[in-house]
N, C-alpha and C positions, 0 to 999 in steps of 0.2 A: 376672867371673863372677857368676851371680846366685845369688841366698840359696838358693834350691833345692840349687846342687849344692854350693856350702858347706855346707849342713845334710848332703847324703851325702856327701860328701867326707872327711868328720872322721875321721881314726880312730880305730879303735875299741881303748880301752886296756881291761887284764882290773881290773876293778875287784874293789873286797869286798862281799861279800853286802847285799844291801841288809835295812835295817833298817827297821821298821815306823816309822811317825810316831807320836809320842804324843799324844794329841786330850787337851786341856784345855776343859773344860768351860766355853762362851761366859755371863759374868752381863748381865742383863739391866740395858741403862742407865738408868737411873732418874733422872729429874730432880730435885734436892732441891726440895720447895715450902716456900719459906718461910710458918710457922706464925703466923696471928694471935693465938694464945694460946702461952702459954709451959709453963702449968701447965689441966692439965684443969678445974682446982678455979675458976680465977681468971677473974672475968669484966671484959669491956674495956665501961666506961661512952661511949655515945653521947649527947652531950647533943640534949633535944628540938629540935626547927625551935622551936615556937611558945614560951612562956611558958606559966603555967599559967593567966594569965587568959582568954591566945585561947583555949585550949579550953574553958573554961567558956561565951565567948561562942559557941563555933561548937555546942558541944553545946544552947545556950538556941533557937540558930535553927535544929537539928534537932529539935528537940521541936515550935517552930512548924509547921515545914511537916507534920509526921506529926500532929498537931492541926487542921491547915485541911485534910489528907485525910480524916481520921475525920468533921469535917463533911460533906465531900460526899459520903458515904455515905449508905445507905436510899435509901428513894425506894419499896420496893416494895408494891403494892396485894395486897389478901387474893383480889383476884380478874384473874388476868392480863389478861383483856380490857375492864377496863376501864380506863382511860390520866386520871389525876387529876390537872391541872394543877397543883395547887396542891400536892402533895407533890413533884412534879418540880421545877417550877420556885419554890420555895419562897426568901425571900429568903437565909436562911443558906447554903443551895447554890450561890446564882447569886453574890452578891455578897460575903456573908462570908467563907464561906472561901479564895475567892480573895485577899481581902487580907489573910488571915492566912498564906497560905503565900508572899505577896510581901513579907512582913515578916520572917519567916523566913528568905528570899534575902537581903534586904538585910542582916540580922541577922551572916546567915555571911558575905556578903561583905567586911562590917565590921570582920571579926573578922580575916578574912586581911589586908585590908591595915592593920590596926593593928599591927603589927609594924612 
């Protein structure tokens, strides 16, 4: 026989009234996340990468390079068409502060791998 006429087939006995389902309210599943702090109040200490002297050096060779910038500023004439060699290419522009802001580089390089 196939399930079809098994399914009609069945008889049909007198049951009792059927009774509503009680629907229980579905709580939403929530993942516990575990907490890096225990307490609000309480702070977790990260110790720094560097020391505090690499900072000191890496802040000394920021200061160079934003000092060999401030050099190569100006340049500009009172009169736009006229183009003054000697302000543009002036040697504190050309040559100074370029080697003050590669001193600077070297400075901060110094400083990261002296660790």
């Amino acid at each position: 026989m196939s399930k079809r006429k098994k399914q009609n087939t069945r008889p049909s006995t007198p049951s009792a009234p059927e009774e509503e389902p009680v629907r229980v309210a579905a709580k939403p599943k929530v993942k516990a996340r575990p907490s890096a702090r225990t307490h609000p109040t309480e702070t977790v200490a990260h110790p720094l990468i560097f020391g505090r002297d690499t900072y000191y050096w890496l802040g000394g060779g920021f200061l160079l390079i934003v000092i060999g910038f401030l050099l190569m500023t100006g340049g500009r004439g009172e009169d736009p068409t006229v183009f003054d060699e000697g302000v543009i290419y002036s040697w504190r522009k050309i040559t100074l502060a370029p080697m003050i802001i590669l001193a600077g580089l070297g400075v901060v390089t110094y400083a990261i791998f002296k660790k």
